[in-house]
C-alpha positions as CSV (number, residue, x, y, z in Angstrom):
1,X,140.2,80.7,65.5
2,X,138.5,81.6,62.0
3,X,135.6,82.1,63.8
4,X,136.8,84.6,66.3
5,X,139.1,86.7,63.4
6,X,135.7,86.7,61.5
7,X,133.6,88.3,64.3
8,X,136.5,90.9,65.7
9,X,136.3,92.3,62.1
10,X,133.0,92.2,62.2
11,X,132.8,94.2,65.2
12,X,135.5,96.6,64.1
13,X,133.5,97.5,60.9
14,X,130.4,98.7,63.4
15,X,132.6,100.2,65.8
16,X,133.9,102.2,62.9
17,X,130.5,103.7,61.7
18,X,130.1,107.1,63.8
19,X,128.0,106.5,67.0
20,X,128.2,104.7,70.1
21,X,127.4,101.1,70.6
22,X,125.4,99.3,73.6
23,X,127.1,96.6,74.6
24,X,123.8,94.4,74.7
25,X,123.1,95.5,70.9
26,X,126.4,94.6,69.7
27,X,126.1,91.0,71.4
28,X,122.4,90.8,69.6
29,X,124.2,91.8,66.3
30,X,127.3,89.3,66.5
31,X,125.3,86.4,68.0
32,X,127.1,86.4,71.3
33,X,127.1,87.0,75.3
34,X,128.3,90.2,76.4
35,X,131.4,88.8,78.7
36,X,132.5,87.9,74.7
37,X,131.9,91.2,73.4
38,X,134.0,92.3,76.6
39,X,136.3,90.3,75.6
40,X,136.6,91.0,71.7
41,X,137.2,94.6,72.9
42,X,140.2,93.9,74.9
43,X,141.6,91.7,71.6
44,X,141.1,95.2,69.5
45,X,142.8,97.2,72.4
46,X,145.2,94.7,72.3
47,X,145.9,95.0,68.3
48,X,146.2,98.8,68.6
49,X,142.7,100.1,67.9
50,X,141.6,102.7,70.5
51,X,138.1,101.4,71.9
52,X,136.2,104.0,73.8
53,X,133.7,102.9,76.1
54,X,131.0,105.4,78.0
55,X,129.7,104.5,81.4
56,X,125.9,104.7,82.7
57,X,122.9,103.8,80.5
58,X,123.7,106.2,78.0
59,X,127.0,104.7,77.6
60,X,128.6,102.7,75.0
61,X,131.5,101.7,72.6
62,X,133.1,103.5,70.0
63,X,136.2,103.7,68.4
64,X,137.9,106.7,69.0
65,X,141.6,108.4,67.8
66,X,144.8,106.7,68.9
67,X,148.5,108.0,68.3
68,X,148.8,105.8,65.3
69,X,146.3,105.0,62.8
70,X,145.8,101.3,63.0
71,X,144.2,99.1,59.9
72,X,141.0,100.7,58.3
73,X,138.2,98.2,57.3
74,X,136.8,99.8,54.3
75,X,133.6,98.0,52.5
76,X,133.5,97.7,48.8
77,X,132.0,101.6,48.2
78,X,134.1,103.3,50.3
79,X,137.2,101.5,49.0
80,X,136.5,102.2,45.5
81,X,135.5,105.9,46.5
82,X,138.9,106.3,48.5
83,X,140.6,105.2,45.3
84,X,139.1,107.4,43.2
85,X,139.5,110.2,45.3
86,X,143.1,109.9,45.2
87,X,143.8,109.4,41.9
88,X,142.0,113.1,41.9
89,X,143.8,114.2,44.5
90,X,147.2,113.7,41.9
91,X,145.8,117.3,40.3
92,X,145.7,119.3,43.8
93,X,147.3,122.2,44.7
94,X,148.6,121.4,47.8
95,X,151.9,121.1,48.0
96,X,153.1,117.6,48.0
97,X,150.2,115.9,48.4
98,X,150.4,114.9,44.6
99,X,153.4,112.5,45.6
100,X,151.7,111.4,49.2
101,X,148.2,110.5,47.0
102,X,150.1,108.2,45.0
103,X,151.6,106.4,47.6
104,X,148.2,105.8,49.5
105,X,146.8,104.6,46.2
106,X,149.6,102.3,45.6
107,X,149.1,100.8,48.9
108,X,145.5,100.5,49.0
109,X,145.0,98.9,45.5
110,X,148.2,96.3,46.3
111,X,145.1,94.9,48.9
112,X,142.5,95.2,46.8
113,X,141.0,92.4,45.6
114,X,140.4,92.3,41.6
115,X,136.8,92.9,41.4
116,X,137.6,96.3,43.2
117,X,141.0,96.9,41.0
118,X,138.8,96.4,37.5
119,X,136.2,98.5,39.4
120,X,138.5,101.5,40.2
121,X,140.6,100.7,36.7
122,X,137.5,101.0,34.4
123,X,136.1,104.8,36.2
124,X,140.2,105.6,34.7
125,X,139.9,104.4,31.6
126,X,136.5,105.8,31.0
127,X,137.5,109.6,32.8
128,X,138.3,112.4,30.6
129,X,140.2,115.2,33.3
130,X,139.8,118.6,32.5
131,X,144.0,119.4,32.3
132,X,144.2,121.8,35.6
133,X,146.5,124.6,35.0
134,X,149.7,123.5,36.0
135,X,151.6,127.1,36.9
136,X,148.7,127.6,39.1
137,X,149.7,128.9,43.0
138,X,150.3,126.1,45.4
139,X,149.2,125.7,48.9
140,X,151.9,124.8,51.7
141,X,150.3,122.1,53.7
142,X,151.3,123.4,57.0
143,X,149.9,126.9,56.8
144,X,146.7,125.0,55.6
145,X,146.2,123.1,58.1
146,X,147.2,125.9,60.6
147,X,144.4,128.2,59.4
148,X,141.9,125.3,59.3
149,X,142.5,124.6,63.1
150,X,142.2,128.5,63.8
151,X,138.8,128.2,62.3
152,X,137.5,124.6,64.6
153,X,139.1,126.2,67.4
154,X,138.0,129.5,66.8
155,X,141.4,131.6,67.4
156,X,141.7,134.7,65.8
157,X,144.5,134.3,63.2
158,X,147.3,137.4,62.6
159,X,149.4,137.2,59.4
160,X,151.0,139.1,57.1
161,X,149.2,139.0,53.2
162,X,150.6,140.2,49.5
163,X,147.8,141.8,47.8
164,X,147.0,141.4,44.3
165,X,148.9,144.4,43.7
166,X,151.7,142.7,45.4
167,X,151.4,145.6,48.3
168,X,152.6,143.7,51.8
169,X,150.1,144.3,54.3
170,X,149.0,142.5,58.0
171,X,146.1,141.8,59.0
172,X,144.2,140.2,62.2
173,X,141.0,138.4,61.5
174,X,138.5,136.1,62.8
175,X,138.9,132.8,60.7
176,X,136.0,131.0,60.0
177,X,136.0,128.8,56.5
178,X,138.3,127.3,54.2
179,X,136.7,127.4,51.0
180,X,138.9,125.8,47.9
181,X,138.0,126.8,44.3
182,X,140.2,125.2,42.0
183,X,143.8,125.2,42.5
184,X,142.6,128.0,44.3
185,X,141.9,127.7,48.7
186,X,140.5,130.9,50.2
187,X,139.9,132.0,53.7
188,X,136.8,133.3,55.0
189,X,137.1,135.7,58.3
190,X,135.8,138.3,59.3
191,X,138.6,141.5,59.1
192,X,138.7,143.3,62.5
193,X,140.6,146.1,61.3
194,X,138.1,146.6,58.6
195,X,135.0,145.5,60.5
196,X,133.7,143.3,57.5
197,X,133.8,140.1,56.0
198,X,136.8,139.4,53.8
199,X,138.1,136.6,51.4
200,X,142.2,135.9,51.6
201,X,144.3,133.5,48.8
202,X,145.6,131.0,51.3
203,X,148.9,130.9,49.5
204,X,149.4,134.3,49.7
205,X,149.4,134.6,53.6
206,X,151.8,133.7,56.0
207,X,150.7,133.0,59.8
208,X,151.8,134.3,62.8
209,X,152.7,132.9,65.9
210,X,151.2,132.7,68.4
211,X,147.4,133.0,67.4
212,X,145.1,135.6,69.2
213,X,142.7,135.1,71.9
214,X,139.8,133.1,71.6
215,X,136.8,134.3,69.7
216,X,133.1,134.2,70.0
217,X,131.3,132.5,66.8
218,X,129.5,135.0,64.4
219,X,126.7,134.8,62.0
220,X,128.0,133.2,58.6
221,X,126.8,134.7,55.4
222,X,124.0,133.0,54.4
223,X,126.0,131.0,51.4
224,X,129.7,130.9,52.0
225,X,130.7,129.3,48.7
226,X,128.2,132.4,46.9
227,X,129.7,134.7,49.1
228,X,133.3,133.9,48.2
229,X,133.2,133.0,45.0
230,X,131.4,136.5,44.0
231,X,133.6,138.7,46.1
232,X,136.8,136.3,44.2
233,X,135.2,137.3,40.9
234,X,134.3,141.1,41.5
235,X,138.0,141.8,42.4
236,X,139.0,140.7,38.9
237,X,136.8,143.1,37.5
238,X,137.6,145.4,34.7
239,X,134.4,146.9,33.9
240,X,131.5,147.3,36.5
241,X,127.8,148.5,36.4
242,X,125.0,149.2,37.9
243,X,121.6,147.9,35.8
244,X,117.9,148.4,37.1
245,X,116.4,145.2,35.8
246,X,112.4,145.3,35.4
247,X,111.8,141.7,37.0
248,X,111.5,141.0,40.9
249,X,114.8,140.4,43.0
250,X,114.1,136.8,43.2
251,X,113.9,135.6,40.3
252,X,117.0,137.7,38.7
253,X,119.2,136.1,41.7
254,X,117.5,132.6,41.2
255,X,119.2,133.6,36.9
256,X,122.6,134.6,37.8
257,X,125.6,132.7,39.5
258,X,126.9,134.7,42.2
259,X,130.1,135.1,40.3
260,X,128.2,137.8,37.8
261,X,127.2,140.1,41.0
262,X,124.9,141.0,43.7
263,X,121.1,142.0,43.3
264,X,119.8,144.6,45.3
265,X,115.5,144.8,45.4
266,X,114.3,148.1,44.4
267,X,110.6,147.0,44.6
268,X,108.6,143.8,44.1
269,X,108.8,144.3,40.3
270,X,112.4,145.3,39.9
271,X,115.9,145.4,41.5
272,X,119.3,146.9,41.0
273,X,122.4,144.2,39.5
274,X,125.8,144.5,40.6
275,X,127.7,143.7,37.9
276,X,130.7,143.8,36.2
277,X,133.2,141.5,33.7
278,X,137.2,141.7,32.9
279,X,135.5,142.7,29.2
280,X,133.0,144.9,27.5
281,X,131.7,142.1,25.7
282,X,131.7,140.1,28.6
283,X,129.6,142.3,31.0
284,X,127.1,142.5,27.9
285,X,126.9,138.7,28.1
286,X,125.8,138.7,31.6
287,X,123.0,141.2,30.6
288,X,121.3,139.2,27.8
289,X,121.2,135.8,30.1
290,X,118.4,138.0,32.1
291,X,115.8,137.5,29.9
292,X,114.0,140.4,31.3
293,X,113.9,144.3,30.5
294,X,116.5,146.1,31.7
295,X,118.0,149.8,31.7
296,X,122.1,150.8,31.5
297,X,123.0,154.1,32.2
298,X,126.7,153.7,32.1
299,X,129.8,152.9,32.0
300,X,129.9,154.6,28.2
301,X,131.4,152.0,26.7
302,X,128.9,149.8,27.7
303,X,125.9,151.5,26.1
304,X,128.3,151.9,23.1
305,X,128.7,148.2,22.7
306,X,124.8,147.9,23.3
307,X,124.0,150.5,20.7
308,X,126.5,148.0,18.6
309,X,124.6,145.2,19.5
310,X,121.2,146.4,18.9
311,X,121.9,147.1,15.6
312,X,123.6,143.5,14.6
313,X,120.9,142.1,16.3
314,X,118.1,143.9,14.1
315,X,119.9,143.3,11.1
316,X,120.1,140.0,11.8
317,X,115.8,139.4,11.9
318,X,115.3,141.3,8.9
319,X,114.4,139.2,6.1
320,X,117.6,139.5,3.0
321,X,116.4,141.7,0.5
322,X,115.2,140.6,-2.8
323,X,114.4,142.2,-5.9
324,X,111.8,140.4,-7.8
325,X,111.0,142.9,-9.9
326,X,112.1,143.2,-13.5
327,X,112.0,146.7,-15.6
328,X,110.7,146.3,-18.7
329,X,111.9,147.9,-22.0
C-alpha cells in the first residue's frame, strides 16, 4: 500500500507540471506497465483530481481544472516561494485579501515540515519592508477580477470613472492590461470615444453590466509597464518642458525612466525630451541626470532656477580666496 500512495504522488507531482503526458512515458518514469498507469489515473479521479486525457498519438494526460481545488503537491521551492509570497501579499491593496493571505499562510505552514518553516521564518527575520502607505486607495476584488476577464476574453468594458478632478464621467473602452504599481492597479485600454490609448485607476471605476461585444486584439505599446507608468507620472505634473538635448534619441531614452517623459528624435545627434516634474527643482533634476548638452527655452521659471543654479554651481569650483599677501609699513 506504501508503495502505491508513494507512486500516485509521484504521478500527481508530473501531472501537475504544465504539459501533456504520454501514457508510455509516464510508465517509463514510474517504473510500471501502462494498464497501472491506467489504473493510478482512475485512483486520482477517484480522490477528486480532474485527470484530462487526449486521444490519438498526440494525446496525453494532464491535470486539468475541476469545481473544487483538490490538494496541491508543492516541492520544497515552490512551497517556500508560496509562503513568502503571502506574507507579502498582507501589504496589498486589494481589498480583503490582507485577511484571506493570512489564512492560506496559516494553513500552509501548519504542513510544513520544519526545515521549510526555519527556511520561510529566517527570509522574515532577515526582511526589512518598506512601510506601504496605509491610507492608500483600495481595490474591490470583484471589479478586479471583472476587468481582468474583459481583457482574456477580450470584451469591450463600459463604466462610469471619477477623474482626478473628481469630475464623473463614462467611458467605453477596449480592455487590454492590468498593470499594478504599488497600492496602485491601472487599466490599460484603448478609449473608443477618444480614439487613443488610455490608463484608468482601477479603484476609481465602476463596471457596467453587461460588457460590450466582442473585440478584435490590437497592437500593444511596445512597453506596457513604460507606457503606463509615464502617462501615470505626466498627469501629476506641475511643471512641463520641452528640452532639445544635443545627444542621439537612443541613448537619452536608454538615461531616463519613462516616468521623467518621452524623447522625440530630431536628428541622429539630438532629440527633443518631454518632460516635466510636480517642482521646479525637480524638473531641474531630471535635466542634470543627462549628462549631455542641452537647451531650455522655457517655462520662465525654469531658466530662472537654472540661471540660479549656474551660478551656485560656479561658485562652488572656484578655489576660496586667500590673501597671502602682507602690506608692509
Amino acid at each position: 500500500m506504501l508503495e502505491t500512495s508513494a507512486r500516485l504522488l509521484r504521478l500527481l507531482a508530473l501531472l501537475q507540471t504544465p504539459r501533456d503526458w504520454a501514457g508510455s512515458e509516464l510508465a517509463e518514469r514510474l517504473g510500471v506497465s501502462g494498464r497501472t498507469i491506467r489504473a493510478d489515473v482512475e485512483r486520482l479521479r477517484s480522490l477528486g483530481y480532474p485527470v484530462l486525457a487526449g486521444r490519438g498519438s498526440a494525446g496525453g494526460y494532464r491535470l486539468g481544472a475541476g469545481a473544487s481545488l483538490p490538494p496541491l503537491l508543492l516541492d520544497d521551492e515552490e512551497a517556500v516561494a508560496v509562503a513568502v509570497g503571502l506574507g507579502t501579499a498582507v501589504n496589498g491593496a486589494i481589498a480583503g485579501n490582507a485577511e484571506a493571505s493570512l489564512r492560506a499562510m496559516a494553513k500552509l505552514e501548519q504542513v510544513m515540515p520544519s526545515r521549510l518553516r526555519h527556511r520561510v521564518s529566517t527570509m522574515r527575520t532577515v526582511t526589512v519592508p518598506v512601510p506601504s502607505d496605509r491610507t492608500g486607495p483600495v481595490v474591490d476584488p470583484q471589479v478586479l477580477t471583472t476587468v481582468a476577464t474583459l481583457c482574456r476574453t477580450h470584451e469591450r468594458l463600459r463604466f462610469d470613472y471619477t477623474t482626478h478632478t473628481g469630475e464623473a464621467i463614462t467611458r467605453e473602452v477596449e480592455p487590454y492590461r492590468l498593470v499594478n504599481w504599488g497600492r496602485r492597479w491601472y487599466l490599460l485600454a484603448f478609449d473608443l470615444g477618444r480614439d487613443a490609448w488610455r490608463t484608468f485607476r482601477v479603484d476609481r471605476l465602476t463596471p457596467r453590466v453587461p460588457p460590450g461585444p466582442r473585440f478584435a486584439p490590437r497592437d500593444l505599446p511596445d512597453d506596457v509597464a513604460g507606457f503606463v507608468s509615464g502617462r501615470v507620472s505626466a498627469a501629476a505634473w506641475r511643471h512641463r518642458a520641452s528640452v532639445t538635448v544635443y545627444a542621439p534619441a537612443s541613448v537619452v531614452a536608454e538615461r531616463i525612466s519613462p516616468a521623467v517623459g518621452t524623447v522625440e528624435a530630431l536628428d541622429d545627434g539630438s532629440c527633443v525630451l518631454h518632460t516635466g516634474a510636480d517642482t521646479i527643482e525637480g524638473l531641474a533634476v531630471h535635466l542634470g541626470l543627462l549628462d549631455a548638452d542641452f537647451r531650455v527655452t522655457g517655462p520662465p521659471e525654469l531658466l530662472d532656477h537654472l540661471r540660479t543654479l549656474a551660478t551656485r554651481y560656479a561658485k562652488a569650483t572656484n578655489p576660496e580666496p586667500t590673501d597671502n599677501h602682507t602690506e608692509k609699513p
